[in-house]
C-alpha positions in Angstrom: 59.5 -0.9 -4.2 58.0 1.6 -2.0 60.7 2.0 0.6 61.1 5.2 2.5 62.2 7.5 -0.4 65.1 9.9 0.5 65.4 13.6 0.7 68.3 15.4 1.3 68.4 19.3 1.5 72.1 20.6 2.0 71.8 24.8 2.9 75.5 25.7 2.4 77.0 27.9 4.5 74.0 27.6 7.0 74.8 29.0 10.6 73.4 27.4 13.8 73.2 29.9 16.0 70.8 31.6 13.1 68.9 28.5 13.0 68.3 28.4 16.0 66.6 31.5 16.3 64.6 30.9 13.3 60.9 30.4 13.6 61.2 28.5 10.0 64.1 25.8 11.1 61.9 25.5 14.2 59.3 24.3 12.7 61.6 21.8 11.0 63.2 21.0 14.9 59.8 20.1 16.0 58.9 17.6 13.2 61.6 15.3 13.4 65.1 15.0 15.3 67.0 18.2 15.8 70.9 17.2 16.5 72.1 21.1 17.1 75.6 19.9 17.7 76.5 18.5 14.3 80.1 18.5 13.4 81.4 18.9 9.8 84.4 17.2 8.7 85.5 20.0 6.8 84.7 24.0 6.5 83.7 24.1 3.1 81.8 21.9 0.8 83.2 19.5 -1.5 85.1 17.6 1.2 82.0 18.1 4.1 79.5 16.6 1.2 82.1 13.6 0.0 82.5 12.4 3.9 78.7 12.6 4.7 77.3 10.4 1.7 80.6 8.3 2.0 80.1 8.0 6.1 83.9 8.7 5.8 86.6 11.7 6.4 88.5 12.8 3.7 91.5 11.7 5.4 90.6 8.7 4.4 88.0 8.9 1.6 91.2 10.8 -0.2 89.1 14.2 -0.6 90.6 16.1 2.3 90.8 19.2 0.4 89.3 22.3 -2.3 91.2 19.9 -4.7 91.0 16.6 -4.2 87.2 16.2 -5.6 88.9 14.3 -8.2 91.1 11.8 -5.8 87.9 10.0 -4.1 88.7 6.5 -3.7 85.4 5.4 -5.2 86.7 1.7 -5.0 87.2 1.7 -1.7 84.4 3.3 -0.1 81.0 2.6 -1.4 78.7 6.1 -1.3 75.4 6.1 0.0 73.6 7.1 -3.7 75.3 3.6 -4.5 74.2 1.3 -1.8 70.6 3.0 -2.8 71.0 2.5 -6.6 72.0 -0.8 -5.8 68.3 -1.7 -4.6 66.2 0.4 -6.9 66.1 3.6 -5.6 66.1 6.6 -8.5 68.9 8.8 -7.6 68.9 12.6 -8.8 71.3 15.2 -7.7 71.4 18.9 -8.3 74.4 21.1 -7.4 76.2 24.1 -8.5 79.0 22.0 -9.3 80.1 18.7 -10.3 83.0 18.8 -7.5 80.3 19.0 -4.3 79.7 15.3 -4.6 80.5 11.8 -6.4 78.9 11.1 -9.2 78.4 7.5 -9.0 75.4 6.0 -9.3 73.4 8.7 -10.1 70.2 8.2 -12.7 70.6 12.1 -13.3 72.8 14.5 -12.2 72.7 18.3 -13.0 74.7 21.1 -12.4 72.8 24.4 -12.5 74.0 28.1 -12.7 72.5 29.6 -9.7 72.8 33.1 -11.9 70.5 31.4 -14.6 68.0 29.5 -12.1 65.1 30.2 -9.1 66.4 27.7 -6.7 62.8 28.0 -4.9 60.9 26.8 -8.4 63.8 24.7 -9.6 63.5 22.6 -6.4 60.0 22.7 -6.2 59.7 21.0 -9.6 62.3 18.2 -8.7 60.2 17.8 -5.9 57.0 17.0 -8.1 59.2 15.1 -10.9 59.9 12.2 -7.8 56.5 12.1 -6.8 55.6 11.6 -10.3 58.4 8.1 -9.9 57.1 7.6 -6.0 53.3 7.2 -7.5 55.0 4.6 -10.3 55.9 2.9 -7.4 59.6 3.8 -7.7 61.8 4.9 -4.3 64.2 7.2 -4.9 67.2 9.5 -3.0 66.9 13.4 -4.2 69.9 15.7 -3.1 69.2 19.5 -3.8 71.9 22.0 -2.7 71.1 25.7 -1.8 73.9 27.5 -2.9 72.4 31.3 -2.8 74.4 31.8 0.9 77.3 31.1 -0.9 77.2 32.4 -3.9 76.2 36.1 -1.5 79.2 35.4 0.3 81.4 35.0 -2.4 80.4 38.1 -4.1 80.4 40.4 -0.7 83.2 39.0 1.2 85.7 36.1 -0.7 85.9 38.7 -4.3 86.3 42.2 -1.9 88.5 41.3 1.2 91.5 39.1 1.8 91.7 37.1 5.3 93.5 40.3 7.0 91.1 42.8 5.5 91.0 45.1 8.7 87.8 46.8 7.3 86.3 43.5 7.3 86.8 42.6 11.0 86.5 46.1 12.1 82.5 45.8 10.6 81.3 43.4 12.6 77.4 44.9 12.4 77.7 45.3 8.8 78.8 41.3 8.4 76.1 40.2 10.6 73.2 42.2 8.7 75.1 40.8 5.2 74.6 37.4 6.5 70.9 37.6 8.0 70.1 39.0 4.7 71.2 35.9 2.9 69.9 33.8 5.7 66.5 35.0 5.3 66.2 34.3 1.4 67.6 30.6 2.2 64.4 30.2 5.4 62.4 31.2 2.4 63.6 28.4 0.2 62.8 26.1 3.1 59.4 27.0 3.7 58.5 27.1 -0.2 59.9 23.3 -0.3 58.6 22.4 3.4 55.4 23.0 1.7 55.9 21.4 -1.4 56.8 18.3 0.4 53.5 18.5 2.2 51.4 18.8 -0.7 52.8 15.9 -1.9 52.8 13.8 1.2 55.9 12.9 1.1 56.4 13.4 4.9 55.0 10.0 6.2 57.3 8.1 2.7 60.4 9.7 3.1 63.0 10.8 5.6 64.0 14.4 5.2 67.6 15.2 6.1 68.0 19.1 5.8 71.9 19.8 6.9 74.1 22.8 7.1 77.8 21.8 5.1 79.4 24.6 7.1 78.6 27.7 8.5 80.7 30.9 7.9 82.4 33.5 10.1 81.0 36.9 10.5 84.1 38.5 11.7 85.0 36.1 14.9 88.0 35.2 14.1 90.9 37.7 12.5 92.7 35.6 9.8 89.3 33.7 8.8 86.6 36.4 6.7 84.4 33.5 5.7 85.1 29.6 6.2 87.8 27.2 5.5 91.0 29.0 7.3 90.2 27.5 11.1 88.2 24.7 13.0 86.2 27.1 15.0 82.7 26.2 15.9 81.1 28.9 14.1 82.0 27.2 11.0 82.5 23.6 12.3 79.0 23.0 14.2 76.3 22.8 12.2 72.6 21.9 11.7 70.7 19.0 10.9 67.5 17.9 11.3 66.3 14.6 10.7 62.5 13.7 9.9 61.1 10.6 9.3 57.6 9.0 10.3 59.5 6.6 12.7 60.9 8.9 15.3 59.0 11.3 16.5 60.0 15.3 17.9 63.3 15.4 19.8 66.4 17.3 20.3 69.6 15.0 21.0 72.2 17.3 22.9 75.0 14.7 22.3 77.6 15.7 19.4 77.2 13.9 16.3 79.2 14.0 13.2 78.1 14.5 9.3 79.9 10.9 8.9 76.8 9.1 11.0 74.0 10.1 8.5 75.2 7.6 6.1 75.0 4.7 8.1 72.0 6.2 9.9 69.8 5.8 7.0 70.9 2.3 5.7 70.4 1.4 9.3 66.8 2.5 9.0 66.0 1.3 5.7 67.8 -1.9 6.4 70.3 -2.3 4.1 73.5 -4.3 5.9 77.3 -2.7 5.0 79.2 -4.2 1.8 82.3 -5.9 3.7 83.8 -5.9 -0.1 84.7 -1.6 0.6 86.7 -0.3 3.8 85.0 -0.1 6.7 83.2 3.8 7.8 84.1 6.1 10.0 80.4 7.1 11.0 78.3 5.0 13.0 73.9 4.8 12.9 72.4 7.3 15.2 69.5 5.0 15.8 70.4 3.7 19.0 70.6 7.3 20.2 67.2 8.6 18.9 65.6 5.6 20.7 67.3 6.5 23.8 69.4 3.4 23.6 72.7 3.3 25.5 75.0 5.2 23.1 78.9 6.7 23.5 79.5 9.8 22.0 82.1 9.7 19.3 84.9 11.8 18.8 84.8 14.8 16.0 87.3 14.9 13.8 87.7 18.3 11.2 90.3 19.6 8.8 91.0 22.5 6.8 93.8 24.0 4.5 94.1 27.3 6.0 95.6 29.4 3.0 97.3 31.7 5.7 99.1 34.9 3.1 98.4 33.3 0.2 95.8 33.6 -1.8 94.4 30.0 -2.3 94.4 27.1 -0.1 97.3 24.5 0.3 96.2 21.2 -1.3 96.9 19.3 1.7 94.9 20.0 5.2 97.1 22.1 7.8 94.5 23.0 10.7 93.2 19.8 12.6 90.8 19.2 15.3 89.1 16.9 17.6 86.5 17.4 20.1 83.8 16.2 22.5 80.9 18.0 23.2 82.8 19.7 26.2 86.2 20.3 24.1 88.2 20.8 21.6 91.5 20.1 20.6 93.4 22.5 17.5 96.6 21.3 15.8 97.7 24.2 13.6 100.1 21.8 11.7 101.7 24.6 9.8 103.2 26.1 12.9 103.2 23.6 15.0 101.0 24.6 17.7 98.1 23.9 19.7 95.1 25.1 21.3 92.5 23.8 23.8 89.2 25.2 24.5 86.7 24.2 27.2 83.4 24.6 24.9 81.5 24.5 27.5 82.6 27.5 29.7 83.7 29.4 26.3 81.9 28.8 23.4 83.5 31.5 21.8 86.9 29.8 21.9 88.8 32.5 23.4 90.7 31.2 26.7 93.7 28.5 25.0 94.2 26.2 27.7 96.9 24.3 25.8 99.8 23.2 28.0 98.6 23.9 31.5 98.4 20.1 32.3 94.8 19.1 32.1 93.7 15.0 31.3 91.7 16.4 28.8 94.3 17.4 26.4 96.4 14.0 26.8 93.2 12.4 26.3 92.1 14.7 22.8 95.9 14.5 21.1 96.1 10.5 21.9 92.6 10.6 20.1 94.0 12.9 17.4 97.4 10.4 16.6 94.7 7.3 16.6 92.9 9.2 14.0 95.6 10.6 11.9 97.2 6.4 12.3 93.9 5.0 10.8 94.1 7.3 7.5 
């Protein structure tokens, strides 16, 4: 075949903000397309993976929560590991669990325990095993998931505190040095398996799509000690950097969504959309990386905020859309609203809801089109 082989490296619970001010994911910036404002569907992982290698939202997909792995509509919307399959790729996954993403299509797919496994040397070896099938002449789509952020997070924050811990929130400088910590074992992973692809000059043959699922609150918010509870951007706006030998170095300050990398790379490898499976809700970002005439798209994310109980709500209850320049909330299990000008507050403080602006007649007419095309 030899077709541009695939690579995609998913850092869960990877935060922009320490991205970028990381000498390691700068390095990444500057050898391929950097798209800092990357918007997740959803705040945790099974549902953000299922809508980027669908090109879908949940909403529609039918994984819109922590429990509806299992509901994917896998005959209505055709995943990217399938178109690939379909034209000879070798598709391998590996994940901490079988819920992060369909298995459909797959040659192999393993499930590791991260408590058993070095993620650095585990990857590494993947790495060499597809070379080993490139050299055969064989194209194939890897998917590696770093969990270790997670799996930190889980242990330090989701097993000790609730939502309205109070010690918690009141330890913001404490949360912060928790996180780096974690952060700076995952910029390790990266540079081990920067350098692996190297040696194996897999650079110039693949495209490399590293990408944060969600990122995860350091005590911003009270009501929210980790991720899935709000649509805030310190867990909704991610990373993701996109390197191929066809583009060269840029940033793209427009927003994009997780649900463009799908048709992204069948745009670039040339593979036309099965009009047998619904249409997606992502579009190809090529036009924009050639500095074609593009139209941002509008961001749509949803969570089941578990509010006082102890596990999330099997149906989504906190909604958003957004622009690059604002955001829209719908907390639907209260029925109220927020509006944040992201541009002169980042940190989502100042609700601006009812006070008459275009804007939020414009967002929540966006928001009911969405929630109509389910």
């Amino acid at each position: 075949m030899n077709e541009k082989n695939l690579i995609i490296i998913c850092i869960d619970g990877g935060r922009l903000d320490r991205a970028l001010n990381s000498k390691v994911f700068k390095h990444l910036a500057a050898k391929g397309v950097f798209f800092p404002q990357t918007i997740t569907y959803a705040p945790y992982t099974n549902s953000a993976i299922h809508a980027l290698i669908s090109g879908s939202y949940g909403n529609r997909n039918g994984c819109s929560s922590y429990w509806h792995s299992i509901k994917f509509k896998k005959f209505e919307f055709k995943t990217l590991t399938e178109y690939l399959h379909n034209v000879g790729y070798y598709t391998y996954a590996d994940i901490p669990s079988d819920l992060v993403l369909p298995n459909s299509e797959f040659d192999e797919f393993e499930v590791f325990d991260e408590s058993l496994v070095d993620l650095k040397q585990r990857h590494s070896n993947l790495i060499e095993k597809m070379k080993t099938k490139n050299e055969d002449g064989q194209s194939f789509f890897l998917y590696l998931h770093y969990e270790s952020i997670h799996t930190g997070i889980l242990n330090s924050v989701l097993k000790a505190y609730d939502n309205y811990s109070e010690e918690y929130f009141e330890n913001r400088k404490l949360n912060e040095k928790r996180y780096d910590d974690l952060f700076r074992i995952a910029e390790e992973y990266i540079e081990v398996l920067g350098r692996k692809i190297t040696d194996f000059n897999l650079w110039k043959d693949s495209i490399v799509l590293i990408i944060s699922d969600h990122g995860i609150s350091v005590g911003e918010k009270f009501g929210e000690r980790a991720y899935g509870a709000f649509c805030y951007d310190y867990t909704i706006k991610t990373f993701a950097y996109y390197i191929s030998s066809d583009f060269g170095s840029k940033e793209i300050p427009e927003q994009v969504r997780h649900v463009d990398f799908m048709p992204t790379i069948l745009d670039q490898l040339n593979i036309e959309l099965d009009e047998n499976f619904k249409p997606l809700d992502g579009v190809s970002l090529i036009p924009l990386i050639n500095e074609e005439p593009f139209d941002e798209k509008i961001a749509y994310t949803e969570t089941a905020n578990p509010l006082d109980t102890s596990v999330p709500p099997k149906e989504p209850n906190t909604k958003s859309v957004r622009t690059s320049k604002w955001k829209l909330i719908y907390n639907e299990h209260n029925n109220t609203k927020e509006l944040y000008n992201l541009e002169k507050d980042p940190a989502e403080t100042n609700n601006l809801i009812n006070l008459g602006l275009e804007i939020e007649e414009f967002l929540w007419n966006e928001f009911l089109r969405i929630q109509d095309n389910k």
